[in-house]
C-alpha positions as CSV (number, residue, x, y, z in Angstrom):
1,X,0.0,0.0,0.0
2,X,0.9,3.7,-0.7
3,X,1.5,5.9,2.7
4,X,-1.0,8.7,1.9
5,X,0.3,10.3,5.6
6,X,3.8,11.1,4.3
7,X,5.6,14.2,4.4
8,X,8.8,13.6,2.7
9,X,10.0,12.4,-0.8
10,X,13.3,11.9,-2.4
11,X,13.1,12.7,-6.3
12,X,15.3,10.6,-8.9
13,X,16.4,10.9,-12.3
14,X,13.8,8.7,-14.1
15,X,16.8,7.1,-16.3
16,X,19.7,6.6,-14.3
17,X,17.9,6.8,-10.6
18,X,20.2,9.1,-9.1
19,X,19.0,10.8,-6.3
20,X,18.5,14.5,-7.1
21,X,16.9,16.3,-4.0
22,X,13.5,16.1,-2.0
23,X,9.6,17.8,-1.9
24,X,7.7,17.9,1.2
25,X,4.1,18.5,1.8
26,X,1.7,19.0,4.7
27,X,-0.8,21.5,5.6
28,X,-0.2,24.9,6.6
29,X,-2.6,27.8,7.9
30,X,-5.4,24.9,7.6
31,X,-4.4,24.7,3.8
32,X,-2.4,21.4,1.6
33,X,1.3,22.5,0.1
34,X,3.9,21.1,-1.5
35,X,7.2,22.5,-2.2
36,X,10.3,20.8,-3.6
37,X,14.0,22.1,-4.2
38,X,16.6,20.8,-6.8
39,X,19.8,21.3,-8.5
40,X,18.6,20.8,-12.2
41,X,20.7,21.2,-15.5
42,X,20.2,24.8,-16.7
43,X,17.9,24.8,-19.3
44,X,17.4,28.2,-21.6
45,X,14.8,29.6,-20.2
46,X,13.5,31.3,-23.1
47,X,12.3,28.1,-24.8
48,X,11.5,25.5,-22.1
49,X,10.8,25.2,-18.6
50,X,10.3,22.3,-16.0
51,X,6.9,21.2,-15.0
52,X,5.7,19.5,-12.0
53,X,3.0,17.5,-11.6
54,X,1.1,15.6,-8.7
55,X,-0.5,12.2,-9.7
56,X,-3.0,9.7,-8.1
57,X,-2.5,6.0,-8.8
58,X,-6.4,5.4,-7.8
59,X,-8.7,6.9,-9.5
60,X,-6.0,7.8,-11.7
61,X,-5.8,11.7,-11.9
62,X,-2.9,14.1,-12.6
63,X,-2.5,17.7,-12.7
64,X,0.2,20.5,-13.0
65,X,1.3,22.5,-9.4
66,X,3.3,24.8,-11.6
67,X,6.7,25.9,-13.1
68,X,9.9,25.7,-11.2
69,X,12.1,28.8,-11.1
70,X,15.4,29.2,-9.6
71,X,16.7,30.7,-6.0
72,X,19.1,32.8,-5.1
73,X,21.4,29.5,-4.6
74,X,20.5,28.5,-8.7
75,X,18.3,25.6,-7.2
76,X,15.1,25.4,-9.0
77,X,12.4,25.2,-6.4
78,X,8.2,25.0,-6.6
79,X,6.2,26.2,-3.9
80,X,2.3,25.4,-4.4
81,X,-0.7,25.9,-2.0
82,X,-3.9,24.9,-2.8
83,X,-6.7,27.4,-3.3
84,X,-9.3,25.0,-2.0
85,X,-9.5,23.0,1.4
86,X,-9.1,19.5,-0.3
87,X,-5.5,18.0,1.2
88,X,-4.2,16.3,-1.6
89,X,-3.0,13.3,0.3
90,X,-3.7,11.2,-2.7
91,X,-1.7,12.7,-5.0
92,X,1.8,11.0,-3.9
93,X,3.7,10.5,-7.1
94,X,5.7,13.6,-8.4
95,X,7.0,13.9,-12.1
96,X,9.2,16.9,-13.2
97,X,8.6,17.4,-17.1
98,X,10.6,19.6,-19.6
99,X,8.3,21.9,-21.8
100,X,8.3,24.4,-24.6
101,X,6.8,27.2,-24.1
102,X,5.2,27.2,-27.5
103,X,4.5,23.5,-27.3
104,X,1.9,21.6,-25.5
105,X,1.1,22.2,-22.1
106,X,0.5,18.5,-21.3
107,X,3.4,16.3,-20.1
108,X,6.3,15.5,-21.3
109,X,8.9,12.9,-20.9
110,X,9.3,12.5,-17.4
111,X,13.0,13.6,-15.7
112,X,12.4,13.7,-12.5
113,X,10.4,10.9,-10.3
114,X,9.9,11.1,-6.8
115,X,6.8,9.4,-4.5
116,X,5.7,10.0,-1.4
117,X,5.6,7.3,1.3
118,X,8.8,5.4,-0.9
């Protein structure tokens, strides 16, 4: 079974599995988040950018929590809150995509994999 109550996951490379870095979620001010932080390639930033998405194994369901940008370190980092009071909990695969920004907005080959509760 899949630990729905985790806080913590550790994101790989989906082709070699090297480990990468980690995203954490809870809830804060009564409200779900999830926020990761990585040392991705640089990638020109005119053109592409990296996606992250949440999935649910059961019903399956996916959707995007944004675009990552970079920190003052050069990590690229995510932080999403959700609007609503739903928690999410479900959701506990992540998948980091590459995009074009003139391309399709729907995923792409998958980078980065991570699940919570692994």
């Amino acid at each position: 079974g899949v630990d729905t109550e985790s806080k913590d996951a550790t994101l790989f490379w989906a082709t070699t599995g090297e480990e990468l870095g980690d995203a954490k979620r809870g809830i804060k001010d009564e409200k779900y988040y999830f926020e990761m932080k990585l040392n991705l390639p640089e990638i020109d930033r005119e053109v592409h950018y990296y996606q992250v998405w949440l999935v649910r194994r059961l019903p399956y369901d996916f959707f995007s929590v944004g675009e990552m940008v970079t920190n003052d370190d050069g990590e690229f980092v995510l932080e999403w809150e959700a609007e609503d009071d739903e928690d999410y909990f479900d959701y506990t695969q992540i998948v980091i995509t590459v995009n074009l920004y003139d391309g399709s907005s729907d995923p792409g080959d998958h980078l980065v994999e991570g699940e919570f509760g692994e």
